[in-house]
N, C-alpha and C positions, 0 to 999 in steps of 0.2 A: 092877195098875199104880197106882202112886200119884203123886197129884197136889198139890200145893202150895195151901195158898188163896189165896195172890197169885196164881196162874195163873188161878182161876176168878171171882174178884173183880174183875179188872182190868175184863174185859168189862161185867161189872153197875154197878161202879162208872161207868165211862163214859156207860153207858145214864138212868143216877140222874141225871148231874149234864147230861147233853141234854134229860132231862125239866124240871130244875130250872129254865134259862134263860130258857122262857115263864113261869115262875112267878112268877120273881122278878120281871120285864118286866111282869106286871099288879101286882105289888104297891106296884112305883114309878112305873105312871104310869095314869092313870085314872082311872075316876068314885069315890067311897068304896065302893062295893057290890062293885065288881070287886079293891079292894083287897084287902077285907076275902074274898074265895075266894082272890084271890091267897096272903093270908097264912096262910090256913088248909090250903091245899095243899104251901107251901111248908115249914113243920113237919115232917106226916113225911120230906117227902122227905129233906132234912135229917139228920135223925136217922136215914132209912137208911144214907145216907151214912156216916155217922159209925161208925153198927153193920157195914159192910160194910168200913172204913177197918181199926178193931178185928179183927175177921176177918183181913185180910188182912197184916198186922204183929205177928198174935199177941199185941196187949195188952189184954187184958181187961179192964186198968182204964181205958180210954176209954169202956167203955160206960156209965161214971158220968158222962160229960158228956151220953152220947146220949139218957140215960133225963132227965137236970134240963131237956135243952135237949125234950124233947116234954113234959116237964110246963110248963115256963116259955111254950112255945109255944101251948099248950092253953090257957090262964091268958090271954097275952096278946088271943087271938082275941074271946075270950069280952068281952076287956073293951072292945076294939075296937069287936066286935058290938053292945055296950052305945051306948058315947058313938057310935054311927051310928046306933043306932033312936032318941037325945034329938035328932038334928038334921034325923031326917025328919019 
């Protein structure tokens, strides 16, 4: 029996983006420390997202946004993490 991967994506994708909601929720409101997991959790999720989107519409070339937006995400954390440890 064959199965589609919008059939099996659907339900992951749902589950991706129920996880993303608290994620996002600390990244916008809180102390800088809780921001700063916020924003480092929210990355992959994201980018799962994105890879699981891809999957499911059979376009391959989305996954060119999903690999720039986990490096640019990767990138951002780090620099975040920075200008939080000059203001403690």
């Amino acid at each position: 029996m064959k199965t589609d991967a919008a059939g099996t994506a659907i339900p992951a994708l749902a589950l991706m983006i129920g996880a993303l909601l608290p994620a996002l929720l600390a990244t916008l409101r809180g102390p800088p420390a809780r921001r700063l997991a916020g924003l480092i959790v929210t990355g992959p999720l994201v980018t799962l997202v994105l890879v699981l989107l891809a999957a499911a519409y059979g376009r391959p070339a989305y996954l060119d946004v999903a690999l720039v937006l986990a490096l640019l995400s990767f990138a951002g954390s780090l620099v975040f993490a920075r200008f939080l440890s000059r203001t403690l």
